[in-house]
Structure formats: C-alpha cells, structure tokens
C-alpha positions in Angstrom: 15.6 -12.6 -6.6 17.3 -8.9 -6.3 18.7 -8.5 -2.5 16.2 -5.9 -2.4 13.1 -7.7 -2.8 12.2 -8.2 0.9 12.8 -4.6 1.5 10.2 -3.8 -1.3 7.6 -5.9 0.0 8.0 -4.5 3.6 6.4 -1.4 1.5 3.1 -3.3 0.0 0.3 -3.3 2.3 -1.3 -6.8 2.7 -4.1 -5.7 1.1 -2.4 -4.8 -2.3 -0.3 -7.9 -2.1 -3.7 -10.1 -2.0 -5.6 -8.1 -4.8 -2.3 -8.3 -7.2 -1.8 -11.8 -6.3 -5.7 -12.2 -7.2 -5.1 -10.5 -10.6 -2.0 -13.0 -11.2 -4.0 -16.0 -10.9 -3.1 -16.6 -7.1 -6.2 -16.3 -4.9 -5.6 -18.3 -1.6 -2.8 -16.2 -0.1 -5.0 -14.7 3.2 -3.7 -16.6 6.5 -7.2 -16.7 7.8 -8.1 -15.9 11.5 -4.7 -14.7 12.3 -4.2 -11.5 13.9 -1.4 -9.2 15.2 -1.1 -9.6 19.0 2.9 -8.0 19.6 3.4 -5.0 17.2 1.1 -4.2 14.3 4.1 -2.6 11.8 4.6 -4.4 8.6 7.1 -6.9 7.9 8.2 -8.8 5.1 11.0 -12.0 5.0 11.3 -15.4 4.1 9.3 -18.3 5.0 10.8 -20.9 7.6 8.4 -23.5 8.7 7.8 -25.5 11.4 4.7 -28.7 11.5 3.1 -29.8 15.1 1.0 -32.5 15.7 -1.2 -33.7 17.9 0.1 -35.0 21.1 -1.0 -39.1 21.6 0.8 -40.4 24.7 3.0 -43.4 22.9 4.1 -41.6 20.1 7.5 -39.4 19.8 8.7 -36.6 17.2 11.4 -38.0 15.0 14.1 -35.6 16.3 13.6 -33.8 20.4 13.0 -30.3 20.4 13.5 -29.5 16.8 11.2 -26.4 17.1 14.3 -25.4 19.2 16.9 -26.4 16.4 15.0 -24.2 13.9 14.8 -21.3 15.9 18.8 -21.8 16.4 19.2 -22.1 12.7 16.8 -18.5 11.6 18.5 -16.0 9.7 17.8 -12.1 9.2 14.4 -11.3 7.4 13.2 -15.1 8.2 9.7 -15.2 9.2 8.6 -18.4 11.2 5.3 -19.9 9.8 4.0 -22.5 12.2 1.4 -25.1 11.9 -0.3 -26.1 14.9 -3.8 -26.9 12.6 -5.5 -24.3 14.9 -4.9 -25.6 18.4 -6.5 -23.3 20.3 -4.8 -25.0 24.3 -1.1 -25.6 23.5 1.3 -22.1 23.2 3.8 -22.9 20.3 5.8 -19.5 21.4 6.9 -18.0 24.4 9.5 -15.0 25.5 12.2 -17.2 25.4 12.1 -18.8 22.1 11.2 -15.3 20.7 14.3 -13.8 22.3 16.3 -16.6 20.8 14.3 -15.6 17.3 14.6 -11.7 17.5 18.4 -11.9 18.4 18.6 -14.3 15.1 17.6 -11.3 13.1 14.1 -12.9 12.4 11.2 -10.7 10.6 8.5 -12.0 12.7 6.3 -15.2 13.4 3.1 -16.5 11.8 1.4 -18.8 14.0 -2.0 -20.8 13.1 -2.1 -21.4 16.7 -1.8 -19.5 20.4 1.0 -18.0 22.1 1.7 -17.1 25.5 3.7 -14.2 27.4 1.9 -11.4 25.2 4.0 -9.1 27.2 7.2 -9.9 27.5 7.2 -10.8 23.2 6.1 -7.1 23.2 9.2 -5.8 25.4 11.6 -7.9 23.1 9.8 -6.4 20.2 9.1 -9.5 18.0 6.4 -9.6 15.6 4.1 -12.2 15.9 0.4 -13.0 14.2 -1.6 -15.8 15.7 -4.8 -16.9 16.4 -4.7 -15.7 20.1 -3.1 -16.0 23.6 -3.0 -19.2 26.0 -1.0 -19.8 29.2 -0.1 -23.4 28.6 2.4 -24.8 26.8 2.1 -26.4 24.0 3.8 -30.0 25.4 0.6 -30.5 26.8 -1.1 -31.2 23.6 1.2 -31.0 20.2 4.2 -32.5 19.5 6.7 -30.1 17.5 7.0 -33.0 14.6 9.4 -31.0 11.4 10.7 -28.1 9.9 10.9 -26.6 6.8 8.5 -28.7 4.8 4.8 -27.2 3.2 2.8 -26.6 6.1 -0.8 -25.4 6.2 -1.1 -22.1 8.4 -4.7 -20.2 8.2 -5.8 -22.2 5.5 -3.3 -21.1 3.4 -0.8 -23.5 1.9 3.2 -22.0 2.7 6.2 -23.6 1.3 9.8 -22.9 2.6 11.4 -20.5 0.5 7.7 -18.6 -0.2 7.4 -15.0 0.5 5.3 -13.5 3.9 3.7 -10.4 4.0 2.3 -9.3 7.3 0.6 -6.2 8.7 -2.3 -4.8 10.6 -4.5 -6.5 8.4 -3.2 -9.7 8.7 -0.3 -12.4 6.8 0.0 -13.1 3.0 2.2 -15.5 0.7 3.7 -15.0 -1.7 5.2 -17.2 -4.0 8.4 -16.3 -5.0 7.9 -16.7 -9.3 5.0 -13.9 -8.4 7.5 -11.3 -6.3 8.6 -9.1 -9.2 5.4 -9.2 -10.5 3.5 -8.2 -7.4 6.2 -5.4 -6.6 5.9 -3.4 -9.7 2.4 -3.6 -10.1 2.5 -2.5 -6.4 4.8 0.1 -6.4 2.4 1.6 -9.9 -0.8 1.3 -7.1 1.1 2.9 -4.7 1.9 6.5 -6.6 -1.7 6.4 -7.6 -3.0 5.9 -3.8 -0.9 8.9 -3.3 -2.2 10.9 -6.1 -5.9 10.2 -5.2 -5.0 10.9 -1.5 -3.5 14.2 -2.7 -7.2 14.8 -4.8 -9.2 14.2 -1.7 -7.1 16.6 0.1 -7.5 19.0 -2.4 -11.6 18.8 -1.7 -12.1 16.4 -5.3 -15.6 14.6 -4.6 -14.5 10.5 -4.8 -15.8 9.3 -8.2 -13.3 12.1 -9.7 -10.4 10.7 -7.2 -10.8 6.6 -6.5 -10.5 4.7 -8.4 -8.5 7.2 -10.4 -10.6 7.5 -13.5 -9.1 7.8 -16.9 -9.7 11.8 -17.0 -6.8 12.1 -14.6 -4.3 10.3 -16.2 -2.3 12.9 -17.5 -1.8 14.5 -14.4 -1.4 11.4 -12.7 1.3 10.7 -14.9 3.0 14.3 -14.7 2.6 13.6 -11.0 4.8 10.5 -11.4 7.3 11.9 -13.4 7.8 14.2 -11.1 8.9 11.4 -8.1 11.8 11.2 -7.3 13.7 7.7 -8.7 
C-alpha cells in the first residue's frame, strides 16, 4: 500500500469506514462493546495482536511475558489489538506498558477486555478502546499466551497486518485488499458531507440537502472542482 494510506484513514470516520466496507461485501468490521476511555481523537495504524487466555493454575504460556516482548517490538502507527475474550476482572494494560507503547510511536490500543490507571494512560496521552476499567491485574486471571496471530477482539475477527480505524464511535477493520477501495469512496462521501453541511447552513430544508439528491449534482460537482487537490 502507498506510505500514505494510514494517514488517509486517520481522515474516515468509523462510521463511513463500516458503511463502505458494507457496500464492499465486508460487514463484520464493528469491534463490539468497545469504547474510548483515554482520548476520543481518531486514529488509524496497523494491526499488532496479542491472545490471552484464561488463567488454570498448572498451565504456563509458551514464552514469559511476551505481552511485554510485543510491546518492545511496536512500531510508529501500530495499533495493539488484544484478545482477552471479554474478561471483564483481569487489566491487560496499565501506565507502564502504555508508556513503553506511546514512546514506541504506537497509534493506540484496542482492547476486548479492561484496563486500569485510566489516568495516568490519559497524562501519557495514549489511545486506548476497551470494554472498561478494573484495578486488578490481569495475572490474576489470563495468561498473556501469543502475539501476532488472528485474534477475536469485539466479535470481530483481526489478522496482523489488517487495518484499525478507531474514533469516538468506536474500532473498525479493515482489511488491507479493501484500503484503496474504502479511501476513495471515502474521500468522494466526504466532499459531499461538506457540500450538504454547506446546504444546511445556507437554511436548505433536509430532503433537498441529505442525502444529496440527484438535483444538486451539478453544483455539487462545481463545488468539488473547486477543492483544492
């Protein structure tokens, strides 16, 4: 993909990114139940995953700490997906692994799970979406098992390499053989939000404004040609 691409989906709202993806043929995108609880500005990056599972007393990860190695490993625009199936008692992110992750350069995290030290992952001013807030950690119930391997996060299937798209209203994926696709049909969407915002300013009742209907066209499309490139 162009160097640019994550740049250009920082631009798409999460709710054009799901109705395009829908159009394309892609309709389980939505990370369900997942909210912003740090900062609610978009971002955009690639996916980096990481798979807990349940704690049982006898039973060890294959490699110690490896959530740790991966959070070593994140590069710029990276966005961590974790799958903690919804554990609602076990924080799978604290201050001091998202320090480690914001001075990495990474985009955010997308969690399908709870975090702890709301706070502090404010001051440091990481992104992170996640089911909610919990002052244990998570060694007290999950066992941080892989990384990058197709992980399930909000219901949603995320492989690494995939696209995320994140914002007030929540996390998308995108697949990356979509990204082109869903950008310029975005970008199109985008001028004519902005042309029917312009209408409604102007005192245009709705039905003459959104959805744009085809009466306007022309001057939508004199409106476009007059963007700048």
């Amino acid at each position: 993909m162009p160097k640019d691409t994550i740049a250009r989906l920082r631009e798409v709202p999460t709710a054009t990114a799901k109705q395009v993806l829908r159009e394309l043929g892609i309709d389980r995108t939505l990370m369900l139940g997942l909210r912003a609880l740090t900062s609610e500005r978009r971002i955009a990056g690639k996916a980096r995953t990481l798979r807990f599972l349940p704690l049982r007393e006898d039973a060890k990860a294959p490699v110690k700490g490896v959530n740790r190695k991966l959070i070593d490993t994140l590069d710029r625009d990276d966005v961590l997906v974790i799958d903690a199936a919804g554990n609602l008692e076990g924080a799978v992110l604290g201050d001091m692994l998202a320090a480690r992750a914001h001075a990495r350069g990474a985009a955010g995290v997308v969690a399908d799970g709870v975090i702890r030290d709301v706070d502090g992952i404010r001051e440091i001013g990481l992104a992170v979406w996640a089911r909610g807030a919990y002052p244990d950690a998570n060694s007290r119930n999950l066992l941080a098992w892989e990384t990058d391997v197709a992980v399930g996060c909000g219901g949603t299937l995320v492989q690494p390499g995939d696209y995320v798209v994140a914002d007030a209203d929540g996390a998308v994926v995108v697949p990356p053989q979509h990204a082109e696709a869903l950008l310029s049909k975005a970008e199109e969407m985008a001028l004519e939000d902005e042309f029917s915002q312009q209408l409604l300013r102007a005192g245009t009742p709705l039905d003459e404004a959104y959805p744009l209907p085809e009466s306007r066209r022309a001057e939508f499309e004199k409106f476009k040609a007059s963007r700048p490139k």
